[in-house]
C-alpha positions in Angstrom: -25.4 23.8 33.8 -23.7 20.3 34.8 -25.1 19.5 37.9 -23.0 16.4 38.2 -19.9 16.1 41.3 -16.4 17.0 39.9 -14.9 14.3 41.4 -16.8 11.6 40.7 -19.9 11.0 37.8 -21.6 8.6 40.0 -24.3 7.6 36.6 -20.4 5.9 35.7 -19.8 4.5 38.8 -19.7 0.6 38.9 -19.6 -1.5 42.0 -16.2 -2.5 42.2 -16.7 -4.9 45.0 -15.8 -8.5 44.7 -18.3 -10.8 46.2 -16.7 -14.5 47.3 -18.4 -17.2 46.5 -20.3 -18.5 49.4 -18.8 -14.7 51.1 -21.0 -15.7 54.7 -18.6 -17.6 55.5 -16.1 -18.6 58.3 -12.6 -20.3 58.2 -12.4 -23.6 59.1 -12.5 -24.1 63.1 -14.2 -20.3 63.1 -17.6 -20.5 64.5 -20.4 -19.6 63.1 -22.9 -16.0 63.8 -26.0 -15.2 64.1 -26.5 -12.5 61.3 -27.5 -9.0 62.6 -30.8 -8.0 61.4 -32.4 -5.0 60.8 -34.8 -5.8 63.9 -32.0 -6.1 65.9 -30.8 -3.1 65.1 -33.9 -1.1 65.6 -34.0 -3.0 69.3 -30.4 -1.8 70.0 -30.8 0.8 72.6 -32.9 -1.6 74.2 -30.8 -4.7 74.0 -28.4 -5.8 76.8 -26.3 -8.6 75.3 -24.4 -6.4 72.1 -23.9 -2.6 71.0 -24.9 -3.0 67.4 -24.5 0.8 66.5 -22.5 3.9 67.0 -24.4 5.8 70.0 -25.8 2.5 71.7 -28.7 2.8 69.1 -28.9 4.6 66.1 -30.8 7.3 67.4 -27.5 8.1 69.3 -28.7 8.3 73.1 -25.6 6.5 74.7 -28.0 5.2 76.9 -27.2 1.5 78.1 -30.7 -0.2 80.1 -28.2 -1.6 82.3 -28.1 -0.9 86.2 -26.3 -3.8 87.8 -23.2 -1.6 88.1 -24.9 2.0 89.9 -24.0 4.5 92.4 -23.9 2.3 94.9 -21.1 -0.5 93.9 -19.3 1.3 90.8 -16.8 1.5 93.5 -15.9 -2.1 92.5 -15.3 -1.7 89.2 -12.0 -3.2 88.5 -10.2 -3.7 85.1 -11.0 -7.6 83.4 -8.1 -7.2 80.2 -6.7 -4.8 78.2 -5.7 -5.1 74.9 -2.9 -3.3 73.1 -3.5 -2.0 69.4 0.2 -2.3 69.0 2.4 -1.5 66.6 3.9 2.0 66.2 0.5 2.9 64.8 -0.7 4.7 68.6 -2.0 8.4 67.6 -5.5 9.0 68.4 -8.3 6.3 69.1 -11.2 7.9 68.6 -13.4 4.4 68.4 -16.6 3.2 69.8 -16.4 -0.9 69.6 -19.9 -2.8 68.7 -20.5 -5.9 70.3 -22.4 -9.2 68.8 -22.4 -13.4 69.9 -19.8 -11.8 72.0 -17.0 -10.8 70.1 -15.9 -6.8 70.3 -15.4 -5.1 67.3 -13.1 -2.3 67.9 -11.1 0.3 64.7 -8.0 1.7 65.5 -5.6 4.7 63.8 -4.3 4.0 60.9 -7.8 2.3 59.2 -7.0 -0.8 61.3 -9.8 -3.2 62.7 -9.7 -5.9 65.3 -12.2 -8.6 66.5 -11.3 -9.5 70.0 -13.1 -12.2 72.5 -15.2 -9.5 74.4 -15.2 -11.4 77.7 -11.1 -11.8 77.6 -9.7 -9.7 74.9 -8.2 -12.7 73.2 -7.3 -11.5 69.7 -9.1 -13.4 67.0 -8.5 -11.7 63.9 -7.2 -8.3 62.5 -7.9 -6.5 59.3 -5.4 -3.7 58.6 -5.8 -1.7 55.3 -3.5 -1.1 53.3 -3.3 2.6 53.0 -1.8 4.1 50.0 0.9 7.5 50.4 -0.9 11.0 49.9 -3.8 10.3 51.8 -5.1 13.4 53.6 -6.9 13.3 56.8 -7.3 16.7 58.3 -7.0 16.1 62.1 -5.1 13.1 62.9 -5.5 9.1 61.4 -8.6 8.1 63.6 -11.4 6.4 63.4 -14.9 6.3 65.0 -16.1 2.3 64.5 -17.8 0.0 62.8 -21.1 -1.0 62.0 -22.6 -4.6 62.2 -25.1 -6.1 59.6 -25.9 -9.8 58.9 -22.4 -11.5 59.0 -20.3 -8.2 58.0 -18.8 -5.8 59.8 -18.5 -2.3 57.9 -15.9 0.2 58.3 -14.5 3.1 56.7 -11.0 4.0 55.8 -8.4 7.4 55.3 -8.1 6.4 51.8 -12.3 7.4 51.3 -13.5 3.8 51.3 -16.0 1.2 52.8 -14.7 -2.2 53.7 -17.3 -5.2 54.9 -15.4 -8.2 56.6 -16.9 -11.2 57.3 -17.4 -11.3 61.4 -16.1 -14.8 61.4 -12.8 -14.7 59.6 -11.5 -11.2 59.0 -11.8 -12.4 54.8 -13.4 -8.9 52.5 -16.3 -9.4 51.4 -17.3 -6.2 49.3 -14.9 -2.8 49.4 -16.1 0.3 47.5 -14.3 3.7 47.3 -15.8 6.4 47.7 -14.2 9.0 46.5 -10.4 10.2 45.0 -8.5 10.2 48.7 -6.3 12.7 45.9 -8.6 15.2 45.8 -8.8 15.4 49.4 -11.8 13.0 50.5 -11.2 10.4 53.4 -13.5 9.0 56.2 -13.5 8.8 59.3 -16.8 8.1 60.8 -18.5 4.9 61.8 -21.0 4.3 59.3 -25.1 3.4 60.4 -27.1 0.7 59.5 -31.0 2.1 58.5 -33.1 -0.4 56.9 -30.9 -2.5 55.3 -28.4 0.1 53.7 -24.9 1.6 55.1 -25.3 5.4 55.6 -22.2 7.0 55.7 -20.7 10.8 55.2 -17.3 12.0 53.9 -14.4 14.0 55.4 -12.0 16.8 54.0 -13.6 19.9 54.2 -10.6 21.5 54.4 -9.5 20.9 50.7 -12.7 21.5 48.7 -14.7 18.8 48.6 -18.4 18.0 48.2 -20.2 17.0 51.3 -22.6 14.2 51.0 -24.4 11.4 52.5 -24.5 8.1 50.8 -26.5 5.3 51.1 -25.6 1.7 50.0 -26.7 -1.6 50.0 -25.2 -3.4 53.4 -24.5 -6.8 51.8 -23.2 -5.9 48.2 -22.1 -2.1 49.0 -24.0 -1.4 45.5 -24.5 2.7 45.7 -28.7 3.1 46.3 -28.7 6.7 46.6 -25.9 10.0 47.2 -27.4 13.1 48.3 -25.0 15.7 48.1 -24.9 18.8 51.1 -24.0 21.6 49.1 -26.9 23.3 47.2 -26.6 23.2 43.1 -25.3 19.3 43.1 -27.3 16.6 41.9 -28.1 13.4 43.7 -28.7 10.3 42.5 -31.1 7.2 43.3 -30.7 4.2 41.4 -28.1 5.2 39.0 -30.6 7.6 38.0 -30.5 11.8 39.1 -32.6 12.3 42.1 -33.4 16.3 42.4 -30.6 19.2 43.1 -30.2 19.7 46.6 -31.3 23.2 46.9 -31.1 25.8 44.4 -28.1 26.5 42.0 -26.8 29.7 43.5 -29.5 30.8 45.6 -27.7 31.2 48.5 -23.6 30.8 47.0 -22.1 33.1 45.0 -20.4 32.6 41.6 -18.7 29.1 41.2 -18.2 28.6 44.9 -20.8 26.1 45.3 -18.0 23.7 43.3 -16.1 23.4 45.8 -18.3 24.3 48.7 -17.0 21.6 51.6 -20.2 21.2 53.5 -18.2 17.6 54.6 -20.6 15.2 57.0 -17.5 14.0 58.5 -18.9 12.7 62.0 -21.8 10.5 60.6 -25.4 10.9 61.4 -28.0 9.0 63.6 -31.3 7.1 62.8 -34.9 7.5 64.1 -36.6 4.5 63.1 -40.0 6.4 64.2 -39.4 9.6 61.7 -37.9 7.5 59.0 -35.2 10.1 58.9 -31.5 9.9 59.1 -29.7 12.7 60.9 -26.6 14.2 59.2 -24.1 17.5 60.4 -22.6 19.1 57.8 -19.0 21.0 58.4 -17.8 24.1 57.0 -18.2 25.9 54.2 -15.1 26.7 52.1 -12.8 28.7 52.0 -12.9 29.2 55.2 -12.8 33.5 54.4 -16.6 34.4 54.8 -15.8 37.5 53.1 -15.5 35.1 49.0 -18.9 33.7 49.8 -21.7 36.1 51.1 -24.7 34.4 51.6 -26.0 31.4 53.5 -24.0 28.7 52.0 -26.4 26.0 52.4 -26.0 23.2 53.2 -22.8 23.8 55.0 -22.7 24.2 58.8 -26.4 22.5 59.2 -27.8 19.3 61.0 -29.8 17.5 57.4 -33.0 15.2 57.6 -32.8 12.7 55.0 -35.9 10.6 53.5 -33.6 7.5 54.3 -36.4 5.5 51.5 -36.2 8.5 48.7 -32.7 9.8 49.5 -34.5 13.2 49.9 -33.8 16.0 52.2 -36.9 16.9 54.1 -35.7 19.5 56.3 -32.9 21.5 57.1 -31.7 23.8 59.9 -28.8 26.1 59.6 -26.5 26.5 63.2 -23.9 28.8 61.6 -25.0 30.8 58.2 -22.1 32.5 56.0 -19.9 30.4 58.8 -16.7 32.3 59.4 -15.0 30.4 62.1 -15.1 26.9 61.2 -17.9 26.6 63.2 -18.9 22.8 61.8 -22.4 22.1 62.2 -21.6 17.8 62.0 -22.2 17.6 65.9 -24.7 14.8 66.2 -28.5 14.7 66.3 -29.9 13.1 68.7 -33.7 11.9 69.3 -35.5 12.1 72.5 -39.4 12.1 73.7 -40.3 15.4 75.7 -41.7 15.1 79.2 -44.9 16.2 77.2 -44.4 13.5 74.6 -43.3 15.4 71.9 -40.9 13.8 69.8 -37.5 16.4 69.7 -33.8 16.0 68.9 -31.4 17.9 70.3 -27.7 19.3 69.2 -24.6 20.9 71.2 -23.0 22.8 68.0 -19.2 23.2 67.6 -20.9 27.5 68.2 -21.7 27.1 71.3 -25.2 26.9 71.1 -27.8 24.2 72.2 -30.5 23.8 69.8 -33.9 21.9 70.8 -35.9 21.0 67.7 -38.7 19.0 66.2 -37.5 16.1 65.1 -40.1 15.3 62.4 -40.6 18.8 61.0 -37.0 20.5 61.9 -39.2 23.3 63.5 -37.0 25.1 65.7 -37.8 24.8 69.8 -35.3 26.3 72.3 -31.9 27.3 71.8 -29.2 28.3 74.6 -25.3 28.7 74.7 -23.8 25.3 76.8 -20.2 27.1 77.1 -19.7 30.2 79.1 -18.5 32.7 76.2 -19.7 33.2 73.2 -18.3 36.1 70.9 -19.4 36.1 67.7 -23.3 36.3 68.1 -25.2 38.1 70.7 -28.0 34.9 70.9 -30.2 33.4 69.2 -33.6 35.3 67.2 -37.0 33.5 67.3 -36.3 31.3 64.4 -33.0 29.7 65.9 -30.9 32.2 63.3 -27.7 34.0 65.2 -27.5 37.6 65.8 -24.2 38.2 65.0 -21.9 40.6 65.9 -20.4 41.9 62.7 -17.2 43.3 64.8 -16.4 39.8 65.7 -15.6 38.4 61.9 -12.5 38.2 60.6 -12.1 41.4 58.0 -11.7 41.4 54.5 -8.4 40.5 53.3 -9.3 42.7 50.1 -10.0 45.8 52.1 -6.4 45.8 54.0 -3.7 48.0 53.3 -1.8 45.4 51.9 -4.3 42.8 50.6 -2.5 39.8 52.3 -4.1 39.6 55.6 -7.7 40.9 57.0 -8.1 42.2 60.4 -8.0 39.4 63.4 -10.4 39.3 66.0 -10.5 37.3 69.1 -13.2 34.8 69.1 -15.3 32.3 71.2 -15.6 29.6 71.5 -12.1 28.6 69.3 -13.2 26.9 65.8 -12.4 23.2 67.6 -16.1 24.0 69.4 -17.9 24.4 72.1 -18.4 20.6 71.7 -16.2 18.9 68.7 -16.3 15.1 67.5 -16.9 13.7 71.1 -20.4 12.6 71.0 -22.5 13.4 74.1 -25.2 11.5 76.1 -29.2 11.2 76.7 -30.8 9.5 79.7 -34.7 9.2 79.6 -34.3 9.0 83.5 -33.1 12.3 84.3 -34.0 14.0 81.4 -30.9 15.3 81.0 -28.2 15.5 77.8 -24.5 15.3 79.0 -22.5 17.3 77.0 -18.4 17.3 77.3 -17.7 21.4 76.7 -14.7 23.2 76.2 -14.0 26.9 76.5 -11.5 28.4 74.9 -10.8 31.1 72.1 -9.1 31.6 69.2 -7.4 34.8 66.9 -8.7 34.1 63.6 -8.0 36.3 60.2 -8.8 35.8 56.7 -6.1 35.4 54.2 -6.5 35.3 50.3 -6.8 31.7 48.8 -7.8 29.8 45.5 -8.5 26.4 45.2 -6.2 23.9 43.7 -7.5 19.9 43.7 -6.0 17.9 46.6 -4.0 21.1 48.3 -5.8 22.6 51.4 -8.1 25.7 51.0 -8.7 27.4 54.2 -8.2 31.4 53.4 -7.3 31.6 57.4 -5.0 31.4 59.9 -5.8 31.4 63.4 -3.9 30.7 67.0 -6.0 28.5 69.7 -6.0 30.2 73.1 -7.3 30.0 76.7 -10.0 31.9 78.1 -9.0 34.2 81.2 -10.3 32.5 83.7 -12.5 34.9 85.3 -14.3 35.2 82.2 -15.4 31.0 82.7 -15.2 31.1 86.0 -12.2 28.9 87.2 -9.0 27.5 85.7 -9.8 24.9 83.7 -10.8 23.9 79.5 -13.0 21.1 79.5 -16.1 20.1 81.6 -18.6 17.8 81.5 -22.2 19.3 81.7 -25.4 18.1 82.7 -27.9 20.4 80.5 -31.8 20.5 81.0 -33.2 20.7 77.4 -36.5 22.1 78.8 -34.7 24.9 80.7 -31.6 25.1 79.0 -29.6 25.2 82.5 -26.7 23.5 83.1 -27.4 21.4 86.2 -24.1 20.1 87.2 -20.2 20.3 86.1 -17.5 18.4 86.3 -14.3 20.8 85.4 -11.3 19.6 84.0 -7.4 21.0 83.3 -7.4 19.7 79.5 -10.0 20.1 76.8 -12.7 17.0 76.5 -12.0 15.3 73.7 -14.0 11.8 74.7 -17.7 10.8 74.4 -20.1 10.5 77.0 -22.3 6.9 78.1 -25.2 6.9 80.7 -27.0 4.0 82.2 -29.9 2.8 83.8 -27.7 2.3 87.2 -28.0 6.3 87.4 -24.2 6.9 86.4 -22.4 8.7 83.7 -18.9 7.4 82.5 -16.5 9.6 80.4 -12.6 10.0 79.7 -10.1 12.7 80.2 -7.1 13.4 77.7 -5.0 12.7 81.4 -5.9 9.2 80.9 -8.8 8.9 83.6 -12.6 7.1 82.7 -14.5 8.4 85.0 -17.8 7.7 86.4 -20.7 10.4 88.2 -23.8 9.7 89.7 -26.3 11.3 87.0 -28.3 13.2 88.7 -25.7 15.1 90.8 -22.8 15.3 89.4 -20.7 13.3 92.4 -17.8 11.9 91.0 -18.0 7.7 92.2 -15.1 6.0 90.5 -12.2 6.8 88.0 -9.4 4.5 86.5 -6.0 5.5 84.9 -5.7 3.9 81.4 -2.1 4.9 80.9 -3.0 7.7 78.0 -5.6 10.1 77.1 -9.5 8.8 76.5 -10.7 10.5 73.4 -13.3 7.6 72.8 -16.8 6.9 73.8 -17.6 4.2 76.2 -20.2 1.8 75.7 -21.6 -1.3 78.1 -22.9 -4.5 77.8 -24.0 -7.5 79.4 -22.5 -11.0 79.2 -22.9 -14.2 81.3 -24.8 -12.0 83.7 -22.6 -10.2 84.0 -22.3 -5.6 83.2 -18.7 -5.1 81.4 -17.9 -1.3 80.8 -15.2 -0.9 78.1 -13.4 2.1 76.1 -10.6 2.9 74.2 -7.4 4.8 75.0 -5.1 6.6 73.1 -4.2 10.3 73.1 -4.9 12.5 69.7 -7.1 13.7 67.4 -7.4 17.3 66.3 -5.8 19.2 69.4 -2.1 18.5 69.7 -2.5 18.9 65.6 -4.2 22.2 65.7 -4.2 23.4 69.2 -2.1 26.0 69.1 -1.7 27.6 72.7 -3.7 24.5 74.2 -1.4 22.4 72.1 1.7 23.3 74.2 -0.4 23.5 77.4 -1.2 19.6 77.0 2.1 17.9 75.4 2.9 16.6 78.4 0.7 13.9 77.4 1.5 10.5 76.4 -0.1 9.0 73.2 -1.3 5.3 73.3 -3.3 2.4 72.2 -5.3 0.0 73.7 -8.4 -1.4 74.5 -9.9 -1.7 78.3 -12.9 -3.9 79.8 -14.2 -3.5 83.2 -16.4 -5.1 85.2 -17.4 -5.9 89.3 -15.1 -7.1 91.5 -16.8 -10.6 93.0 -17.4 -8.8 96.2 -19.3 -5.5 94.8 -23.1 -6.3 94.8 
């Protein structure tokens, strides 16, 4: 049996990167940077002067040590610049900026990048890729940042590749694809930095493609190790094969596995004390349940990964024989117990919270963080759903007419309980703060083959509202302060339109987060009290992050209305295209009088 990728025989691949000579460099009048070590990044949740990492650390906390902005004067926090991403190129800006020597590093749509003078927003370079026609990117052009090591900064693009810039100049120093963007791969996802290599995941579930996690070399890009996310696929380490992930057909049927999706299409987080890197893996495909009985491992899972071997060393599966689109790539994140246990926890796209061990995988606690849930009934005593068979989509092949299987209403819709928004940990409280949405969808299964490159869902499915009564108000979104010991929610903060933006709590007892009506909002942590909001002239589907600077705390995040709901929203869709789309980049800080 070839155990090898379709797409791609990786024991072929070359490095196609082209190194400059004397590469570390900076233009003439550019000055020179401090490379990023891997120290540094290990120190990043700790650090107060840059934001190395996606999640303010790699373990993904969003948790800044800064409190000279708190609940007491965040009611002087007053906009320094903004910066425009310009261009007709708005859609959605779904990126968190990194900071270093302080210059912000910020993506925007369209696989753009710019490097901006973080204390005035003074433009100092831009990269914009040159994006070929026919790429494919599922839900909207975005992209989710950049990652820093020594002088480069690393991004990925819609066209499926990795670009390192020098942080000086803007001048490529290495590029490598990663995949055929033809076949359907792209990226999306800000990549990590773990020990010197660039871990990054692949999008495109939607037309076929292999989910994987791969792992290269931060200042060549040289491939180190692939580890695919779909059992029966071979990695590779070295150039050399590295083990099947799973077992050939074990828990796919037929040929499926082929073609299995399984995309990691958020990215993953790092625990420098585990040694393991923390990857969600999306849907299985087709999206009709009823072609593929069984498990379908990896698909709809959160992955540990040996980041030295390229090894998975334990898995745990949210959504098994996933019918819904229920992608398991929600992020991992790492936290310390009150009783020093070392945990992670995970608000899955299914409505569930899941508590687990974060060296072993061993399943902890597990609780819904939205108000209705349809298709299970809970959780067992392993973590595994009880499902409720009359909540699937039918059988296309058992209709009368063989064209379309019986629809069911279903909660939450298949954009999640909690989608690409990445939430918050603060070791203070104790608390995670999760941006939720409830809302429903009808979903039926349809018959479908795959074809290379052309999209392969089996499905079709309408996005609804909830009736209010059932969630207990008028509203979509709402930001949640969730008790992993308890699994209560212990405050919310409702709101008209779905969440769509990331969460960032400090050490001044506050948590800041944006609204698709264009507000970034702060609440005092442990209550819930709104203290401070700010209209940034579109919709916030970003993270924020924070950093300090001359002595100074600057808040910042990016605004721009998009993403995956005015794409795929359906009823919600209409509800919210009142909204304006946008582009731009916003720094805060004290007003001289707030203390």
């Amino acid at each position: 049996m070839n155990h090898k990728f379709q797409e791609v025989d990786l024991m072929k691949r070359t490095l196609t990167s082209v190194l400059v000579a004397g590469a570390l460099f900076s233009l003439a009048g550019a000055p020179a940077v401090a490379a990023v070590t891997d120290k540094d990044i290990e120190n990043d949740a700790k650090s107060t002067g840059d934001v190395l990492s996606w999640g303010l650390g790699t373990q993904g906390q969003r948790y800044s040590p800064l409190a000279k902005i708190n609940t007491k004067n965040v009611k002087d926090l007053v906009p320094v610049w903004s910066f425009s991403f310009g261009g007709e190129k708005q859609r959605g800006q779904e990126s968190q900026p990194v900071i270093h020597n302080g210059r912000m590093f910020v993506t925007g749509s369209y696989s753009r990048l710019f490097a901006l003078d973080a204390k005035t927003g003074k433009k100092l370079w831009k990269y914009e890729h040159r994006l070929p026609d026919g790429i494919m990117p599922c839900c909207d052009v975005v992209n989710r940042g950049a990652a820093l090591y020594d002088n480069l900064v690393i991004f990925a693009t819609l066209d499926a590749q990795l670009v390192a810039l020098d942080q000086g100049s803007g001048k490529v120093v290495w590029k490598e694809k990663i995949d055929e963007y033809s076949a359907g791969y792209s990226a999306t996802a800000a990549p990590i930095i773990a020990k010197g290599l660039v871990l990054t995941g692949v999008s495109g579930g939607e037309f076929g493609v292999i989910g994987r996690v791969e792992a290269l070399d931060a200042k060549t890009g040289k491939m180190v190790w692939v580890r695919p996310t779909v059992e029966g696929h071979m990695g590779m380490k070295d150039g050399k094969e590295n083990g099947v992930s799973g077992t050939t057909n074990a828990t796919w049927p037929g040929d499926l596995w082929k073609t299995g999706g399984a995309a990691t299409w958020l990215g993953g987080t790092y625990d420098p004390e585990t040694g393991l890197a923390y990857f969600g893996t999306g849907n299985p495909a087709p999206w009709n349940s009823a072609l593929r009985p069984g498990d379908n491992l990896y698909s709809c899972s959160t992955v540990a990964i040996d980041v030295a071997t390229g090894k998975i060393v334990w898995h745990f599966q949210g959504t098994p024989n996933d019918g819904w689109d229920y992608d398991g790539v929600n992020e991992f994140v790492t936290f310390k117990s009150k009783d020093g246990k070392h945990l992670g926890g995970k608000a899955d796209r299914n409505g569930f919270f899941y508590v687990l061990d974060a060296k072993s995988g061993k399943f902890q606690k597990g609780f819904p963080f939205v108000k209705k849930i349809t298709w299970a009934t809970g959780l067992d005593e392993n973590g595994r759903p009880k499902f409720d068979p009359a909540n699937r989509p039918g059988d296309p092949a058992k209709s009368a007419d063989g064209k379309k299987g019986t629809s069911v209403f279903s909660a939450p819709s298949f954009l999640g309980g909690k989608n690409q928004m990445p939430m918050a940990y603060s070791p203070d409280t104790g608390y995670f703060y999760v941006p939720a949405n409830e809302w429903g969808m009808e979903i039926w299964n349809e018959p479908v083959t795959y074809k290379k490159g052309a999209a392969y869902l089996g499905a079709g499915f309408t996005i609804k509202t909830l009736d209010s009564k059932e969630i207990g108000g008028d509203y979509i979104g709402a930001m949640r302060a969730i008790d992993p010991a308890t699994g209560k929610i212990v405050w919310e903060v409702k709101n008209n339109a779905p969440l769509w933006g990331g969460v960032m709590t400090t050490k001044g007892g506050l948590v800041f987060w944006g609204t698709p009506e264009g507000y970034l909002k702060a609440a005092d942590a442990k209550t819930g009290k709104e203290v401070w909001s700010f209209q940034t002239g579109s919709g916030v589907v970003a993270p924020p992050i924070s950093w300090e600077q001359d002595g100074e705390q600057y808040i910042g995040v990016a605004s721009g209305w998009g993403g995956a709901v005015p794409l795929w929203g359906g009823d919600v869709a209409k509800k919210v295209n009142y909204l304006n789309q946008g582009g731009s980049m916003w720094v805060f800080k004290l007003h001289k009088s707030g203390k």
